[in-house]
C-alpha positions as CSV (number, residue, x, y, z in Angstrom):
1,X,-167.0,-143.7,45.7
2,X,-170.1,-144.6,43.4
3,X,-173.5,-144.7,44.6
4,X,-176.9,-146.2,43.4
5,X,-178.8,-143.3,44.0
6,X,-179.0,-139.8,45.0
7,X,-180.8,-140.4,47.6
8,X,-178.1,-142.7,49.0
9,X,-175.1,-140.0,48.3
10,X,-177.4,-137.8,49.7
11,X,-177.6,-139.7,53.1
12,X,-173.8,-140.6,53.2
13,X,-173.1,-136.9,53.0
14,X,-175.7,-135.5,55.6
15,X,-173.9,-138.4,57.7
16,X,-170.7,-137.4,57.5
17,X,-172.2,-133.4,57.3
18,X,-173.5,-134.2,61.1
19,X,-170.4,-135.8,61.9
20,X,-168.0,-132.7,61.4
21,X,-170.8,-130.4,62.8
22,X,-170.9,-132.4,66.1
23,X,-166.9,-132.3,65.7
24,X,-166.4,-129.0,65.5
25,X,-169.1,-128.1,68.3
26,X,-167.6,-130.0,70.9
27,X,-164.1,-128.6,69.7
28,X,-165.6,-125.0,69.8
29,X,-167.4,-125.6,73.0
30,X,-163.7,-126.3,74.6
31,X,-162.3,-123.5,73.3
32,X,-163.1,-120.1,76.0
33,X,-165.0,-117.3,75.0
34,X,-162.8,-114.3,74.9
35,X,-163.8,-111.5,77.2
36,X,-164.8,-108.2,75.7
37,X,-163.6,-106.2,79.1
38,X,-159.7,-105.3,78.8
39,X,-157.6,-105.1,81.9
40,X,-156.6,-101.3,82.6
41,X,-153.0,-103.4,83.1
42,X,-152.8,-104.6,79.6
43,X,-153.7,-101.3,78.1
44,X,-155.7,-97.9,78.3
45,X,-158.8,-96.5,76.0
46,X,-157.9,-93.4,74.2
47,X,-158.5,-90.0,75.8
48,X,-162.0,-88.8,76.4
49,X,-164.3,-91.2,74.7
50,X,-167.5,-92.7,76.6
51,X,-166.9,-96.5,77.2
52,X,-168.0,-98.8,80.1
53,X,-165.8,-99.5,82.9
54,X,-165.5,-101.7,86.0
55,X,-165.1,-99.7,89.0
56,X,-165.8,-101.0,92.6
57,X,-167.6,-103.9,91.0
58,X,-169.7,-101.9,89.4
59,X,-170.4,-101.6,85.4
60,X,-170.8,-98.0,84.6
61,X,-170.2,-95.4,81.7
62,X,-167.1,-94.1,82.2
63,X,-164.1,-92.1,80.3
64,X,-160.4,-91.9,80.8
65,X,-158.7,-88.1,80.4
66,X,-155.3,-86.9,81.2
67,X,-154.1,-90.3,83.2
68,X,-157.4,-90.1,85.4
69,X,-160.8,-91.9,85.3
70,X,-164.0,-90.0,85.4
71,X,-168.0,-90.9,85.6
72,X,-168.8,-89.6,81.8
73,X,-170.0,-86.5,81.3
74,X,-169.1,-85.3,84.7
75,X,-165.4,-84.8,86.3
76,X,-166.5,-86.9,89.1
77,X,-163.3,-89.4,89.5
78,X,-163.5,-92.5,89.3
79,X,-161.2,-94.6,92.0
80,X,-160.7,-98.2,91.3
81,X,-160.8,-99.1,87.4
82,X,-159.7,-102.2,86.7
83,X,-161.3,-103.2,83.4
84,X,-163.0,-101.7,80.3
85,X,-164.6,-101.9,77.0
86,X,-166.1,-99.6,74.0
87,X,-169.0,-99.1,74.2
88,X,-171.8,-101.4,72.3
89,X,-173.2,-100.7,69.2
90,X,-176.7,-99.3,69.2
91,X,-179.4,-101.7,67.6
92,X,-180.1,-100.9,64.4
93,X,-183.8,-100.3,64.0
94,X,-186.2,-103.1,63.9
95,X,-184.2,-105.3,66.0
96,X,-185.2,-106.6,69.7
């Protein structure tokens, strides 16, 4: 397709530009967000590293050894995992 200007080509394009954004924003907002937590039922961390777990309800650091669940940094068991996940990245410096 020809145009008469730039500035018309220009406007046909951020028109059909805003079209796919909206698009694929509505698409996207369908879509779930996957969770970062990981059922102890679908599969277990490795042995003895700190990560945060779900137990009682409760979001602590935690670690799994030897088939058992401990507080990290203690031996202090841990009774009712059901999820967890590695722990976060530290912010890198300068960043809120």
């Amino acid at each position: 397709m020809c145009y008469d200007s730039a500035a018309e080509a220009a406007n046909v394009w951020d028109s059909r530009a805003s079209e796919v954004v909206a698009s694929l924003l509505e698409k996207a907002a369908e879509q779930p967000l996957a969770s970062p937590w990981i059922s102890v039922e679908d599969r277990l961390p490795e042995d003895d590293i700190a990560i945060l777990v779900v137990d009682d309800g409760r979001v602590i650091a935690g670690r799994f050894e030897c088939e058992q669940w401990f507080l990290v940094g203690t031996y202090i068991n841990l009774h009712d995992v059901t999820h967890w996940m590695p722990m976060p990245e530290p912010p890198k410096e300068g960043e809120s």
